[in-house]
N, C-alpha and C positions, 0 to 999 in steps of 0.2 A: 594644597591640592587635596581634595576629598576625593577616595574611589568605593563603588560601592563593590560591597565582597558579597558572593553568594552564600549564606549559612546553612547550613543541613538540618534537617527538621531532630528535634532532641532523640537519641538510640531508645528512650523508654517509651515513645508513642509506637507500639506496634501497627503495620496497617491491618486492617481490619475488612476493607474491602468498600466498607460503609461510607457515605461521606456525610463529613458533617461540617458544619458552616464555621463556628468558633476554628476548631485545628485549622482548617485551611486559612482562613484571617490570621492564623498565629505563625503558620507557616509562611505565609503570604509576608508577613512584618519582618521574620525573621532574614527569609532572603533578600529583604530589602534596606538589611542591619548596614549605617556608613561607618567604614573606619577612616579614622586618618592616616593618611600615608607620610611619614616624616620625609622632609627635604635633609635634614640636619645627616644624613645618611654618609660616613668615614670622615667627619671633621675633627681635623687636631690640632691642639695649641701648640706653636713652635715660639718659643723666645731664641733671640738672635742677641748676642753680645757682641760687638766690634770687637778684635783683636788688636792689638797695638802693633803687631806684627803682618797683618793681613789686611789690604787698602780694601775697603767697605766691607759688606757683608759677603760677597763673595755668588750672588745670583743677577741671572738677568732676566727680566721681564719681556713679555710682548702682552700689549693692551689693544684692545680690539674695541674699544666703548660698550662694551657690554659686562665685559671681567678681565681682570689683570689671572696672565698666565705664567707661571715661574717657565722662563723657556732651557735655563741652561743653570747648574749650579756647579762651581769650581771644587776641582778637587780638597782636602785638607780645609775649607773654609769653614767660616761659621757657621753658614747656612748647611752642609755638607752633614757638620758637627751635632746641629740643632735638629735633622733631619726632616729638612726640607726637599724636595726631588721636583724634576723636572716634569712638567706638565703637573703641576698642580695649582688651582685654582685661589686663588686670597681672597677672601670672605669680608677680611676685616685688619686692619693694621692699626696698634694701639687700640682696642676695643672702640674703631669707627669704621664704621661700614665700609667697603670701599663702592657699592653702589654708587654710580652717579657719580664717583667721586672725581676730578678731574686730576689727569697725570701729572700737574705741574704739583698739586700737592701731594698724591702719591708721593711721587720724587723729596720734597720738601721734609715731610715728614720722614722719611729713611733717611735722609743727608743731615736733619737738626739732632739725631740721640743716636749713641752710643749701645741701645739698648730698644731694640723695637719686641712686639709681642704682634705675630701674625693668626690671622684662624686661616686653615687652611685644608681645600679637598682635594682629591683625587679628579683630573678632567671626566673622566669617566662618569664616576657617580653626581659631579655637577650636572653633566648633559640627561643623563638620569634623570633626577629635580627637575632640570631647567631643558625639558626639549626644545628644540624650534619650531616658532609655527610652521604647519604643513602647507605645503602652498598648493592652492587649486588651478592645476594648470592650465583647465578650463578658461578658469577665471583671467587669467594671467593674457592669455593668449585673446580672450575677447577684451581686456582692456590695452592689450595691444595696437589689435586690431580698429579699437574708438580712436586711440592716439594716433597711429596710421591715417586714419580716415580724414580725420580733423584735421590734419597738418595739408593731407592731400589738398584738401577744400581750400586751406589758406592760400597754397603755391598757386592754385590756378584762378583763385580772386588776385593774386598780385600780378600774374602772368598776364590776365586780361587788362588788369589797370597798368602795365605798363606796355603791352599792345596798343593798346587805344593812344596811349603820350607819343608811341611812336609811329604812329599812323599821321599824327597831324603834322 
């Protein structure tokens, strides 16, 4: 995501009152300066070590196909241990994305080692990064309204053709 940031004209241009065409083009470019805004904003590496003593890692997930979200982590666990917390977001499990990734391998991959390495945010600063599109309720409510329409049109094209079957 790129945001543009407003820059303030440099404190040693005094105004003068005058105008003049260069400084304002320089001003003009200045306030026009893009930074990058980082996504990467409170990610941290947690390794998770299975206990011999303790049946899995000791969290639970809810996945939404968008991101896997730590929903619940047990007390004295690994995950507990390794400081992993609830409502945080997985990035990435064994340095692979979990984008896209499908839950049955999530699962596979936590259940095959002894030893997983997670990247992980904060829900918060993911929704941050990652807001939702804004929905146009305009829009929403006039494609409603096409859907509505259209369906109407259908029922009473079937209504008539099966008036007419039973007229004869």
């Amino acid at each position: 995501m790129v945001a543009v940031v407003p820059v303030e004209a440099p404190n040693n241009q005094a105004h003068t009152g005058a105008y003049n065409v260069r400084d304002a083009e320089e001003h003009q470019a200045a306030a026009a300066t893009v930074v990058e805004v980082s996504h990467d904003e409170g990610l941290r590496e947690i390794h998770l070590h299975r206990s011999p003593d303790f049946q899995g890692f000791g969290f639970h997930l809810q996945y939404n196909k968008i991101y896997y979200l730590v929903q619940s982590v047990e007390a004295d666990s690994p995950a507990q241990q390794a400081g992993l917390h609830a409502n945080d977001v997985i990035h990435s499990i064994n340095h692979q994305t979990t984008t896209n990734m499908p839950h049955g391998v999530f699962v596979e991959t936590v259940n095959a080692s002894s030893d997983i390495d997670l990247t992980v945010q904060t829900l918060n600063a993911f929704l941050r990064a990652n807001p939702p599109p804004v929905r146009n309720q305009q829009m929403a409510a006039a494609v409603a309204a096409a859907i509505n329409n259209e369906t109407d049109k259908r029922k009473g094209g079937v209504s008539k053709a099966l008036g007419k079957l039973t007229s004869r």
